[in-house]
C-alpha positions in Angstrom: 107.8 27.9 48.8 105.0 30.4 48.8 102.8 30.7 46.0 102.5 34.6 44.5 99.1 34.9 42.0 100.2 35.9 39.1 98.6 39.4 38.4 98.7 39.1 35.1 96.5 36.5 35.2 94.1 38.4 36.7 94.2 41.5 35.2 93.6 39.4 31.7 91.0 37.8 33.4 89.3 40.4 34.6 89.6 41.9 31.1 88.2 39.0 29.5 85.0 39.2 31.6 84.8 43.0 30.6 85.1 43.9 34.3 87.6 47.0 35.0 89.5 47.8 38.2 87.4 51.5 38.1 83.9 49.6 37.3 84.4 46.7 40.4 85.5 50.2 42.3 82.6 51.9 41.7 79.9 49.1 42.8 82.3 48.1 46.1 82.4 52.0 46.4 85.9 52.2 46.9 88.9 54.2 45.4 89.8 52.5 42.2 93.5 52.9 44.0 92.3 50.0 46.3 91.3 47.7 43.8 94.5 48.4 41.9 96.7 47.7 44.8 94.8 44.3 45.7 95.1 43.3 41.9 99.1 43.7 42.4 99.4 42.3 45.7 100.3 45.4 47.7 96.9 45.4 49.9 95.0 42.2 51.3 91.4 43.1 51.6 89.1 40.4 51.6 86.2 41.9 50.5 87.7 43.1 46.9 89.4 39.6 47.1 85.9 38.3 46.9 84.1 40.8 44.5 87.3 39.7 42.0 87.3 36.4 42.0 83.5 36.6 41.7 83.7 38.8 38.8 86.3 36.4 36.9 84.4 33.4 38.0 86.8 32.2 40.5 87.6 30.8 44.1 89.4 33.6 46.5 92.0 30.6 47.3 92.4 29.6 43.5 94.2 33.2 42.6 95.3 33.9 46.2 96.5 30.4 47.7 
């Protein structure tokens, strides 16, 4: 069976570390839309994979197996 993050997760995560989709947008210089959509699984981008785990203090593979 294949194991879906939970987005949830992150998004609490992400609002626990006082990080927002818009802010991690803004220093990757991307459309906040890109972010968003990686967030909810609908994009795989590695490079805002990496920049969110980093910014909730987490492995890429621990949130997206």
């Amino acid at each position: 069976m294949k194991h879906k993050p939970n987005f949830l997760n992150i998004k609490a995560a992400m609002k626990e570390r006082k990080i927002s989709q818009v802010a991690l947008a803004k220093i990757l210089k991307v459309h906040p839309v890109c972010v968003n959509e990686v967030v909810n699984g609908k994009r795989k981008n590695p490079r805002i994979r990496a920049a969110i785990a980093m910014a909730v203090n987490k492995q890429v593979n621990e949130i997206w197996p």
